[in-house]
N, C-alpha and C positions, 0 to 999 in steps of 0.2 A: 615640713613633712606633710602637714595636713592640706599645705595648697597643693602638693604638688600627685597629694592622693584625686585629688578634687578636678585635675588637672590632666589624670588620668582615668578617670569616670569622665570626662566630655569627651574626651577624643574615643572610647570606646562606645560612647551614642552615636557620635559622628560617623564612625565604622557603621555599625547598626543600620543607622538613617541610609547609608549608603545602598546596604545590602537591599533595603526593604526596598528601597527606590528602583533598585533594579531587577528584580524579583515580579512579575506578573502574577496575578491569578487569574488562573481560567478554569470556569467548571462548564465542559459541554454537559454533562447529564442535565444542568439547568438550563440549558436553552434547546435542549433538544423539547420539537414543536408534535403535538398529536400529526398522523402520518393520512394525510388522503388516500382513501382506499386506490384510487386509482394511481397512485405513487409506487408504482410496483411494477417491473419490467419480466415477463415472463412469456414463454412461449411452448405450446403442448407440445412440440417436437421436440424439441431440445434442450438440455441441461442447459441453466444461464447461470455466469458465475459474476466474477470479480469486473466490476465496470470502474468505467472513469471519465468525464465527464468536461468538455470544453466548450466557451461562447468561440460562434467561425464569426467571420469578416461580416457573412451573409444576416447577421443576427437571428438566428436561429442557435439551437442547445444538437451540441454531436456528440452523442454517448459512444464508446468504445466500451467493448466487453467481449467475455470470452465467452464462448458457447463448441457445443458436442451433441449429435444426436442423441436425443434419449436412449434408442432401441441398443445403443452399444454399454449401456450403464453409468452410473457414472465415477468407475477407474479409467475410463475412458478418455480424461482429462488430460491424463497422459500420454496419451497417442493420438488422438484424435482432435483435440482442441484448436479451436480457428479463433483468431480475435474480430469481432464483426461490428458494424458500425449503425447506429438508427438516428432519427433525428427526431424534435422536436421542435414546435413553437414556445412553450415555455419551460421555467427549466426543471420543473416536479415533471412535466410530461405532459401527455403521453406520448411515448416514443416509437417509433416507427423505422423497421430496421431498411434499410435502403443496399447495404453492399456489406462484402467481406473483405474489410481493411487488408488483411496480412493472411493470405491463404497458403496452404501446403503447399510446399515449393519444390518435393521432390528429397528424397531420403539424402541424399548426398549433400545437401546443405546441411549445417549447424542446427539449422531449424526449421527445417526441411519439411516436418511431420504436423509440430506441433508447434503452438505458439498462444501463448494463455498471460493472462493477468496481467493489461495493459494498466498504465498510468499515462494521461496525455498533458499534455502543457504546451502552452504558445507564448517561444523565447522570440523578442524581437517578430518579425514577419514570417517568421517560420514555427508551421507544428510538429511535435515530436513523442511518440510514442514508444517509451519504453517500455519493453516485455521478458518473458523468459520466455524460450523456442527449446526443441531440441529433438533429436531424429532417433533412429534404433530401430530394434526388429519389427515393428509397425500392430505388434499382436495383442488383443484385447485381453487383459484376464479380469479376473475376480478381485484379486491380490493388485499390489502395485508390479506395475512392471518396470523393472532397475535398469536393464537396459536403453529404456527414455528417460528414468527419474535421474541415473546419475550421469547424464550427459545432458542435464540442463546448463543452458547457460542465457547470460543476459545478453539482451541488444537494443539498439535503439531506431524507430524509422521515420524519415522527414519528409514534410510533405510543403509544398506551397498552400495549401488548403486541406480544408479538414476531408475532403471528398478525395483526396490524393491527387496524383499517383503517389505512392509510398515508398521513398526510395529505402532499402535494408540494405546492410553489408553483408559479404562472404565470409567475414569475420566478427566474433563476438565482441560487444562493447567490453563487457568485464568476462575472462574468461577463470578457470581455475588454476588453483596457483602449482606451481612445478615440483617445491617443494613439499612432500609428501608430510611433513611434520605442520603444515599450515593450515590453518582453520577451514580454510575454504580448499580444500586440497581434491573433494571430491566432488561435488557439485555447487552452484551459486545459481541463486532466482532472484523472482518479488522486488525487483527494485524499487525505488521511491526515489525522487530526484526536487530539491527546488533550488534556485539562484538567488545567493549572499547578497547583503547589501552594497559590497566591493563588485559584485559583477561575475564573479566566479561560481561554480557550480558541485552541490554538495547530496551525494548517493550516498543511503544507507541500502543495501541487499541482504538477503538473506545467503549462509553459508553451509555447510555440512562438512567436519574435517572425515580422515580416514584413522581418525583415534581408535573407534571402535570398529566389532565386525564387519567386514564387508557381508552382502553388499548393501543395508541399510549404510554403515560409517555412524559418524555422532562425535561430538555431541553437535547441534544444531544453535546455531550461534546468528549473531546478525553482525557486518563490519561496515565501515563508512570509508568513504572515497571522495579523495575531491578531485576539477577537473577544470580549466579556463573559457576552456569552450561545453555546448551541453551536448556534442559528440565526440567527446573525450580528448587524450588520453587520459583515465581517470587512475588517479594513484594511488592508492590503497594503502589503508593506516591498518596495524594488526592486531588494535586491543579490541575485543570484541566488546558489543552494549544489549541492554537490555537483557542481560544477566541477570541469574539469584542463583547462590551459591547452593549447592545440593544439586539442581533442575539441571538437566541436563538438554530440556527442548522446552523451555518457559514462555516465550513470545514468539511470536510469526506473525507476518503480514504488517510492518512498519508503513505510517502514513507521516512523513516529516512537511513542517512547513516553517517560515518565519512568520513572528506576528509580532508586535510589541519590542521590539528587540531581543525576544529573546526565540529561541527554538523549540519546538514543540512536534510531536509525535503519539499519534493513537495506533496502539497495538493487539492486538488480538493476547490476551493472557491465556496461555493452553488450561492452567490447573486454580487459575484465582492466586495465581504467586504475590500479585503487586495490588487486587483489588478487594481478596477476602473473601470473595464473591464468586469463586466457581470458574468456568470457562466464561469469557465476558471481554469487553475491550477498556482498556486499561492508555490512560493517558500519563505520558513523559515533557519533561522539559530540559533545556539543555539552556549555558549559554554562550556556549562555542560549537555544540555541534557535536562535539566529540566525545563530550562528557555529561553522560545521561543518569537523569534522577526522577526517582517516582514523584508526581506533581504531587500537589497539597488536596487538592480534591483528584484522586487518578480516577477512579471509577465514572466511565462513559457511559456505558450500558451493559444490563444483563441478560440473558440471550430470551427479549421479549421484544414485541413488535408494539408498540401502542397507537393502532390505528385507528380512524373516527368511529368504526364500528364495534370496536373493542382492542383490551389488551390480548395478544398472543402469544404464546412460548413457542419457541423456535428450536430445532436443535443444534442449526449452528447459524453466526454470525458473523459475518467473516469479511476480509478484505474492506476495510476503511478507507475511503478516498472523500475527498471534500473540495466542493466547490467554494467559491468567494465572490463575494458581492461586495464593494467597495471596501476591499483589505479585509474584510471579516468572513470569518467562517458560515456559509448560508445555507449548505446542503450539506448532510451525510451520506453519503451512496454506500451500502453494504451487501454483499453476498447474504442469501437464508435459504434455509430448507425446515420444512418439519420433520421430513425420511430422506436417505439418499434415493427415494425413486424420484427425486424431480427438485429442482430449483430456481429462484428467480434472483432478481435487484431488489431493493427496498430503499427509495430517494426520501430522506426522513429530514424535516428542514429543521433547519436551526436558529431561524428567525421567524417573524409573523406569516404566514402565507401571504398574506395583503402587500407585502413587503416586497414578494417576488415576485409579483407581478408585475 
């Protein structure tokens, strides 16, 4: 009896050992580095939002990002927004905007109008810009206008070179689902895309069903999709993630990657659901993808800037994308504003500056 107690105390360390061994930690808030004031991509004309950031061929840094005239405000976002492209020599900057990636194409496209909050990446010899686009009455308000919010949808555009040309389809990469009881039934955005160690390719989006009132809809959910090629067809799984039970719009703006073997993703937490911490971005880990869990250390940051010249309070921080320098996380690229009269980038590193160079 007593060996066999004894016998069953090692094989539950052996479990243990196992778990722990597969289990990473990662705390970005500790490696995130003081921010060079000139780490900051902004421009007096126009709203600068959500960027993303890739090494070209050329060796050179091509930032992608969305922008909007100031003069139109910034709900503007939604009918107005172009994704545009600047470059630099290193990869804090400074950046110099050179062209507009993916410009209004005309009402009658998918995404005809608008096309906002790229994520880029270079699969094999080819770059790929995924975005949300989408078209409607073309009219500025104050409010959101629902006629472009709920007819977003996602797509993706390939280029031989980060300077293009850009090729888009007539058709959405992930479009909404048919069935009106489906999470994503009303509109789908925000993509995030990276490629398994099998070779295959794995999208989290953002969703909105037609549960609640039109025309907001709700609750606002995030779904994951996988896909063999990184222009799809991408097949859509329907448990939703990065949930809390109550919330009915908790996180937005997922950044997924692979690191350590396991899955990892920084989120914008709307109300401090997952960090405690108020509006802030909130780090996940998975280890298949599918199945998301608030990390051990989640808390990334909280909506402050800590540049050479000081710390600053922000009122929002938004849209996470991160670059890598040899497999590791090196840069944080984040949307900020202190008012909606105006917004920029913030390339906040995550290693030594000395390092990036």
């Amino acid at each position: 009896m007593i060996k066999n107690i004894f016998l069953l105390i090692a094989c539950c360390w052996i479990l243990l050992g196992c778990v722990s061994s597969n289990t990473a930690e990662l705390d970005i808030s500790q490696s995130m580095q003081t921010v060079p004031d000139t780490a900051k991509f902004i421009d007096p004309d126009y709203y600068i939002w959500g960027s993303s950031m890739v090494e070209g061929d050329d060796g050179k840094y091509h930032l992608f990002y969305s922008r909007w005239l100031k003069s139109y405000g910034h709900n503007a976002w939604l009918t107005h927004s172009e994704i545009a492209h600047a470059v630099a020599d290193k990869p804090l900057g400074p950046y110099k905007h050179v062209d507009i990636a993916l410009p209004a194409r005309g009402k009658n496209y998918w995404d005809g109008l608008s096309t906002h909050n790229p994520t880029v990446h270079k699969f094999g010899d080819k770059y790929y810009i995924y975005y949300m686009g989408n078209t409607g009455d073309g009219k500025v308000m104050k409010g959101f206008n629902f006629s472009h919010r709920n007819n977003q949808r996602i797509g993706v555009a390939v280029a031989n070179s980060p300077y293009g040309p850009w090729k888009r389809t007539d058709t959405p990469l992930i479009n909404t689902s048919e069935n009106n009881n489906a999470w994503d039934a009303l509109m789908v955005s925000n993509p995030s895309v990276l490629q398994k160690a099998d070779g295959t390719f794995l999208m989290v989006y953002k969703a909105v069903a037609k549960k609640a009132p039109l025309p907001a809809g709700g609750p606002v959910v995030h779904l994951m999709a996988t896909a063999k090629s990184p222009i799809g067809p991408f097949t859509k799984h329907v448990d939703p993630v990065f949930t809390k039970v109550g919330e009915k719009f908790p996180a937005e703006d997922p950044y997924i990657w692979l690191q350590d073997n396991q899955y990892w993703a920084i989120v914008k937490d709307m109300k401090g659901a997952f960090t405690d911490s108020g509006k802030s971005l909130a780090l996940f880990n998975s280890q298949n993808g599918f199945d998301w869990h608030k990390a051990n250390m989640p808390l990334v940051s909280k909506l402050e800037i800590n540049w050479q010249s000081g710390k600053q309070k922000v009122a929002h921080l938004e849209r996470p994308q991160i670059w890598f320098k040899d497999g590791k996380p090196a840069i944080l690229f984040c949307a900020a504003d202190e008012t909606r009269e105006h917004s920029y980038n913030v390339h906040i590193p995550l290693i030594e500056i000395e390092k990036l160079k």
